[in-house]
N, C-alpha and C positions, 0 to 999 in steps of 0.2 A: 504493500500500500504506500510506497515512498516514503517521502513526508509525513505522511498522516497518521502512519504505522504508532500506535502504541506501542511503548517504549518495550523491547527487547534486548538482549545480549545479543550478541552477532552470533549466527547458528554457524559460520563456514570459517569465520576466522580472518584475517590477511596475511596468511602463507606461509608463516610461523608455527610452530607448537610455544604454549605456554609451559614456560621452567619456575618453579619455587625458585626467592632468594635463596643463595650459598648459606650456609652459618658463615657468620661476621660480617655479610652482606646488607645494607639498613637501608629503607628509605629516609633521605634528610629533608626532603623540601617537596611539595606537592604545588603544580601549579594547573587548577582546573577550568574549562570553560564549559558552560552545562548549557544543555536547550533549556527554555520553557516544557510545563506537561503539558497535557492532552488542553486543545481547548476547542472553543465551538469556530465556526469559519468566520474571514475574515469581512469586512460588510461587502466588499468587490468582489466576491468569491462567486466561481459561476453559481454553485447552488442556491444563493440567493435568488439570481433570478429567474431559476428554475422551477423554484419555490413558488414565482410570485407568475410563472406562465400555467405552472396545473393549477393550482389557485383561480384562476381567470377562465380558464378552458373550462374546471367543472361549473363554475357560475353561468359563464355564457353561452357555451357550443355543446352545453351536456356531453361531458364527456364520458367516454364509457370505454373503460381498459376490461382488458378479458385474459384468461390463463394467467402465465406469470404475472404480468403485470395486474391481474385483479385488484388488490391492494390498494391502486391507485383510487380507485374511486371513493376510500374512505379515506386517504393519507391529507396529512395536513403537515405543511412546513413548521416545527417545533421548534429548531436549532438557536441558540442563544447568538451573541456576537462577541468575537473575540477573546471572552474570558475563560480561565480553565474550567475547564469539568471536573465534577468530583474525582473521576478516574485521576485527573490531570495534578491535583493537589495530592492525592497518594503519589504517584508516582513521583513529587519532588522530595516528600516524607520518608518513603520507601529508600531511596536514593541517600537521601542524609542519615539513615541509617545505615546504611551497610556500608558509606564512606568513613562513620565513623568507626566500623572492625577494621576497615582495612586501614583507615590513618588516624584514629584515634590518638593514637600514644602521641602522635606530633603536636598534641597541642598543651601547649602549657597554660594549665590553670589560671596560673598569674596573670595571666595574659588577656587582652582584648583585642582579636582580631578584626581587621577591615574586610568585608567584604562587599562586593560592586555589583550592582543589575541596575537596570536603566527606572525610569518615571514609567512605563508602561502598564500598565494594573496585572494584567500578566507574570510581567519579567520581576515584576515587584511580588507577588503573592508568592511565587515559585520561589526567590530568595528565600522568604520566609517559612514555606514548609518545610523548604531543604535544612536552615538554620534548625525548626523544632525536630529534623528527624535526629539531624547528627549533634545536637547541646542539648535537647528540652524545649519543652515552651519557652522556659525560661532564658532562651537564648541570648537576649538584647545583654545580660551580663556576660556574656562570652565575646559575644560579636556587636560590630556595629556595621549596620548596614547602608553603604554610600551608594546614592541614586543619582545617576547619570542622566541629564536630561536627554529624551528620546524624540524627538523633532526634527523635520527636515531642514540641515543646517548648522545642525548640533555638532560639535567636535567629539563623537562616545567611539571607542574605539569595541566598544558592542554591540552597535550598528552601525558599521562603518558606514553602508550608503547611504546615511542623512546626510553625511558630508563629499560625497562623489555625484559632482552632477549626471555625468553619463552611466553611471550603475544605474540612472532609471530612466534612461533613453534608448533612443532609435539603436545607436550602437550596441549596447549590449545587449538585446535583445536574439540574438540568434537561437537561443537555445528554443527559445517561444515558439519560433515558425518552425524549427527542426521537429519537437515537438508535436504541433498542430499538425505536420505532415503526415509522422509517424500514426498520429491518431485516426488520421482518414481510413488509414492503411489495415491495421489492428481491428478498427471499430466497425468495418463496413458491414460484415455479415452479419453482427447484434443491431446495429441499427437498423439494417432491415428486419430482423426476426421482432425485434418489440414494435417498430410502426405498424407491424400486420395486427398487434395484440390491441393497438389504439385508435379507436375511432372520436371523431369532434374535436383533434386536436392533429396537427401536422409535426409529427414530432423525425428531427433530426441528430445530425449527429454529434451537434453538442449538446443535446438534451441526452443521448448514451454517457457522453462524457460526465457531465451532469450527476447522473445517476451514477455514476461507475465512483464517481467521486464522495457524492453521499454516503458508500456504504463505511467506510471508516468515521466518517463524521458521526453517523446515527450512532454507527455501535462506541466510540467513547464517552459520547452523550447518554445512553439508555440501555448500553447492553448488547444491541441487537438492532438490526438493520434489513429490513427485507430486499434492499437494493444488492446485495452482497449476491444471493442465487440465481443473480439475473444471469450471472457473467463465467463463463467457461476458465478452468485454470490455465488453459492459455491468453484470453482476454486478460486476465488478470496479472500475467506474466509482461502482457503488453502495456498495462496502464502502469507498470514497474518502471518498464523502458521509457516510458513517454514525460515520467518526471526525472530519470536519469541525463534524459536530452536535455530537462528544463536546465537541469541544476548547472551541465557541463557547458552549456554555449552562455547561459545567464552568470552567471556565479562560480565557475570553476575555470580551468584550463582554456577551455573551448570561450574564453571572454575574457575583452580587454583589460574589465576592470576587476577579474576576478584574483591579481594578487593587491590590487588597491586596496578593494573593500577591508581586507583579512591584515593590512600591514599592519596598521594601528597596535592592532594586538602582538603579531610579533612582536614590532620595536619595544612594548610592554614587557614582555616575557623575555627576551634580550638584555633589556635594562635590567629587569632583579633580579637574572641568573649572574650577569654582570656588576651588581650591588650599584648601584645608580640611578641616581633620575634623569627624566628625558628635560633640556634646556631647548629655547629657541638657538635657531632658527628653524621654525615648524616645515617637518619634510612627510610628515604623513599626517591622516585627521587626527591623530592622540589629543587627549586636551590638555594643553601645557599647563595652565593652570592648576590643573588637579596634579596632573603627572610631576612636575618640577617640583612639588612640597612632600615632604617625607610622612608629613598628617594627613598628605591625601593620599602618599604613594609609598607606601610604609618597605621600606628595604632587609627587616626583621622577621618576618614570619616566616613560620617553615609551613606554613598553609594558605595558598590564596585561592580563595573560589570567586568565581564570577558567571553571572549569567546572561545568556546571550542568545541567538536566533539562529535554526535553521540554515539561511543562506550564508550569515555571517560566520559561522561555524566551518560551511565549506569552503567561503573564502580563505580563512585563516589557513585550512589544510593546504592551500594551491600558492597561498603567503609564504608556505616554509617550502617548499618546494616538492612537496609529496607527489609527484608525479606518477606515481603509481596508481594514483586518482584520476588518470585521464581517462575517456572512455575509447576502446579499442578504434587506432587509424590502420584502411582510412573510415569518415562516419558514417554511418547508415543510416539512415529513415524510413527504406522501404521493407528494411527485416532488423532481428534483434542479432547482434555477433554470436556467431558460436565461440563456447570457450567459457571458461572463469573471467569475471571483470571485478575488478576491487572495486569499482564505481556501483554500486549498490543503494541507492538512497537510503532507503530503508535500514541497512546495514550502517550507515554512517550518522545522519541526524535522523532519527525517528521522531518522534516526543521526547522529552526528556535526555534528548542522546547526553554524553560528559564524553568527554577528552580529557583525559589526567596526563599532565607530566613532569615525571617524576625522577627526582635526583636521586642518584645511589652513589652508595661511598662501601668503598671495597679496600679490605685491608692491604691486597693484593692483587692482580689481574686477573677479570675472568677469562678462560678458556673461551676462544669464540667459538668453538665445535660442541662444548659440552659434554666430551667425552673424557669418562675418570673422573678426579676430584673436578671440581668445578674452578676453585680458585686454585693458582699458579704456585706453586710452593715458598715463590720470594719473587723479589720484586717493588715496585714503591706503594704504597696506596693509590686507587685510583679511583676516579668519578664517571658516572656516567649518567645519558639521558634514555629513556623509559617513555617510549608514547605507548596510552592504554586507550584506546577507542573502546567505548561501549564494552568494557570488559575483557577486551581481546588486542592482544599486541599490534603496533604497525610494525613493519620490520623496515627502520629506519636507512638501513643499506639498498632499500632496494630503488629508493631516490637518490641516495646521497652518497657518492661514491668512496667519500673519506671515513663512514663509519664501518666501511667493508662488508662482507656476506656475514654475519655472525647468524647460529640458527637461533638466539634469544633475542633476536633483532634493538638489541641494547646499540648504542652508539657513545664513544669515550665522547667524557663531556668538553675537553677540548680541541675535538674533530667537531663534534655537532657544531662550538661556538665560528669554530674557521668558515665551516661550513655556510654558516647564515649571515656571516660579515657583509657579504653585497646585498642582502634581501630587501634593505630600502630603493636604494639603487634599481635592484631589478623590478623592482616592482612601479616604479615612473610614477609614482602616487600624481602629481604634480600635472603630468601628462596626462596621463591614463584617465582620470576623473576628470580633468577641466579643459582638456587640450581641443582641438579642433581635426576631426578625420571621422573617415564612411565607413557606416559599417558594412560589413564583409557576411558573405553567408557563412553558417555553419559547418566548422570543421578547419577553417581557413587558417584562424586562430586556434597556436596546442600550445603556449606556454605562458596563456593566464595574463598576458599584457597588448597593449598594440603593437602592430606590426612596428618594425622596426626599419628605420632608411625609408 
């Protein structure tokens, strides 16, 4: 269900097996970025006004659906607007708890940690369930919660594109018509099979999409969704692909501004693996105001969480250079690739998706094979860096040539840092969001910036 997917662990993995810490092996530093949970659609979302056509059809044209579609003639558009669902607030509860088995011991009592999600009621509410799952209710003495303001225009490096003109223009839009293409393609023989089931009403094929789309809406909202049986596991397979197109031409590789949107955060995560705050002169949307003060941008904690969105999520992946996010060249629209693709929406932000990453400190080096002892018998201490998507490893080498093949896809934390020294640079914040150039069809663009020369 892409996007829309209630929250899951990744069932397939990204190409790694998961390895326990060594003894003497510690996590020192955790640095998170979490979706929102489950919520109802957003007010531009098609099903709104899909809602608001069978709505009109059975008032006007008496409409009258039959076999599958039966249902129709008693269903009524229910869906709230943009705020979580109950589902949606467990799943950030659920979440703060089992963050704190896993990183508990990192936090010291003594201590009152900062943590960041934007002004959005949403982004806001999900802070706070995740705060009650992993302190208590009584969280606000553990933590304090800093709200990013969430506006078009805003400098949040938690949505980066309120400050990127062109993440929501003509240009980046590829992924959209790639997309729409792919859906004609997928969707033709359900569109025809339910218009035969509907009469008083001319129903097309984004009234399929529509409905294809409702069925994870309904079911986070209520449970259960009758739009779900419409659609064959291969249709289903295909509305998978058709938000993978969104994400990769809009928000990933396959778009200009898709290491823009994500840099903010980098340069973030940069800074405090670096011990440091960000100073003018402003090269990505960070907000230097917040970012430059130590009480806004605290360089002490061995835990930061923040909360953040969907596409901004996947930006940030295409920011570090996780190219193994690309979706298989060259692109297709008119079939799905054979093969494994790490491009999985669903597998990557679902609801609720987290990306942790996590510093380790090793007395000694680990083995990058795994085979025998794990740690290296002597040797100096060493660090490294740890991405956990959704509960399941990235294997950092498979983007980033200097962390090498390791099978625990760990990366030495000063290969990762050499590594991402150009990633403001490459990412043309500057360009890329404000500059002046045409957009290109789908597929043109694979490495997440504007063409280049």
């Amino acid at each position: 269900m892409g996007h829309l997917s209630p929250y899951f662990s990744n069932p397939d993995g990204f190409g790694v097996d998961e390895y326990p810490l060594p003894a003497g092996v510690n996590v020192s530093q955790v640095h998170m970025i979490h979706r929102h949970g489950s919520r109802y659609p957003t007010l531009y979302s098609t099903v709104v006004g899909f809602g608001s056509r069978i709505t009109n059809a059975s008032k006007t044209n008496g409409l009258n659906a039959s076999e599958d579609v039966s249902f129709l003639n008693d269903w009524s558009y229910d869906l709230g607007t943009e705020t979580l669902v109950p589902r949606g607030r467990q799943e950030l509860y659920d979440s703060g708890v089992s963050h704190y088995y896993r990183y508990g011991q990192l936090y010291d009592p003594s201590t009152r940690i900062q943590v960041r999600s934007t002004t959005q009621d949403r982004m806001t509410e999900s802070a706070q369930n995740f705060l009650s799952g992993f302190f208590g209710l009584d969280w606000s003495r553990n933590a304090s919660l800093l709200l990013m303001i969430e506006s078009q225009g805003s400098n949040n490096s938690l949505a980066g594109y309120d400050n990127c003109n062109n993440s929501n223009a003509a240009v980046s839009r590829a992924g959209s018509k790639a997309s729409a293409t792919w859906r004609s393609t997928y969707l033709a023989d359900a569109t025809e099979r339910l218009r035969r089931q509907i009469h008083g009403y001319d129903w097309t094929a984004e009234d399929t999409y529509a409905a294809q789309t409702l069925c994870p809406y309904e079911t986070v909202a209520f449970g259960y969704s009758p739009f779900c049986s419409l659609f064959t596991t291969e249709e289903w397979q295909g509305f998978e692909y058709s938000i993978d197109l969104l994400f990769d031409g809009n928000n990933g590789f396959a778009s200009p501004t898709g290491r823009a949107v994500g840099i903010a955060y980098v340069q973030e995560v940069l800074a405090r693996l670096h011990n440091h705050t960000l100073s003018p002169p402003a090269t990505t949307q960070a907000n230097l105001s917040l970012d430059g003060s130590v009480n806004t941008f605290p360089l002490n904690q061995s835990l930061y969480f923040d909360f953040s969105h969907d596409t901004n999520i996947m930006s940030v992946l295409t920011a570090f250079g996780l190219s193994q996010f690309r979706l298989p060249q060259p692109p297709s629209t008119d079939k799905i690739p054979h093969g494994a693709r790490n491009l999985t929406v669903s597998h990557l932000t679902p609801f609720a998706a987290r990306l942790a990453i996590e510093v380790l400190e090793a007395p000694h080096p680990v083995h990058a094979d795994r085979i025998g002892p794990p740690l290296q018998a002597s040797g100096p201490p060493t660090r490294y860096i740890h991405f956990v998507l959704n509960e399941r490893t990235i294997p950092l080498g498979a983007s980033i040539a200097g962390c090498g093949a390791r099978v625990d896809g760990w990366c030495e934390f000063d290969a990762f840092l050499a590594a991402q020294a150009n990633a403001v640079h490459t990412a043309d914040y500057s360009f890329a969001c404000n500059g002046d150039y045409a957009p290109v069809e789908y597929g043109v663009i694979t490495d997440g910036r504007p063409l280049q020369g």
